[in-house]
N, C-alpha and C positions, 0 to 999 in steps of 0.2 A: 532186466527183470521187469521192470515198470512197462517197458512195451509189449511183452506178452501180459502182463494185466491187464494192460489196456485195450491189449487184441480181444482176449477173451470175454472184457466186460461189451465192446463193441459188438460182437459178434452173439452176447448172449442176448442184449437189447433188441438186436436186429431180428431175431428168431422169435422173441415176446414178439416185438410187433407184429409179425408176420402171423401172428394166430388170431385161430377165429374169434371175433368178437359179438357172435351174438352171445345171450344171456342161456344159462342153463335150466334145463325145463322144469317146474315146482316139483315134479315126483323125484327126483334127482336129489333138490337139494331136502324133501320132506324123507328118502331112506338116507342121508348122510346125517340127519340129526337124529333119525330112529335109532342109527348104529351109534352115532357117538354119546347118544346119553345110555346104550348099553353097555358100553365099554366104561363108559365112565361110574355106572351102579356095579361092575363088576371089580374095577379099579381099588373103588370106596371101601366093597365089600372085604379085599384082600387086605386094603389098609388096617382096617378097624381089629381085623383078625390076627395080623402080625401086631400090631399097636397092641391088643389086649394078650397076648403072647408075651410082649415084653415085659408089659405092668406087671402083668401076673409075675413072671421070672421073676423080674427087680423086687419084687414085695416079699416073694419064698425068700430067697437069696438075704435079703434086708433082716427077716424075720428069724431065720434059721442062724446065718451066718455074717452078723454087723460088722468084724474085720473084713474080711474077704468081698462084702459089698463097699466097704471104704476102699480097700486096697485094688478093685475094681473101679473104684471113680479116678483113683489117682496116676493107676496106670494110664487111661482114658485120658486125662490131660495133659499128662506129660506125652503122650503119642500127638496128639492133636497139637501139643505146642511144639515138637519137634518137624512137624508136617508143616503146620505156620509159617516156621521160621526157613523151610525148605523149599516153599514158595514163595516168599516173601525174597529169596536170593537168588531165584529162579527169574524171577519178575525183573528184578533188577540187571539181573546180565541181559535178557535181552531187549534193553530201553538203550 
């Protein structure tokens, strides 16, 4: 098994090298940062709206029904510390 690693990482080296090495041309790299700070205001945009989405729930939910928001955080931790501990055994078989 270590020898096909190390075939593939030889052969992936080999193929880098073998590429062109001039530099790419300004308009290139000036539409990859036009696109990636659009993605990235469109990204922000979805965040803030899922984020204020939730506020909003969690505060109705808080305001309406204070059990049912408690009994929603406790579910929440006891899944998360069930997940934890299922990774945490997970991690350890395969060391």
């Amino acid at each position: 098994m270590k020898d096909k690693t190390e075939e593939k990482l030889i052969k992936g080296l080999q193929a880098f090298d073998r590429l062109e090495k001039s530099p790419p041309p300004r308009e290139s790299f000036n539409l990859m940062i036009t696109d990636i700070r659009q993605r990235q205001k469109r990204e922000l945009i979805w965040f803030l709206v899922a984020a204020l989405l939730i506020v909003s729930l969690t505060v109705l939910v808080l305001i309406n029904e204070p059990v049912l928001y408690a009994a929603g955080q406790l579910l929440f931790l006891m899944v998360a510390g069930v997940v934890l501990y299922v990774r945490k055994i997970m991690v350890k078989q395969h060391e």
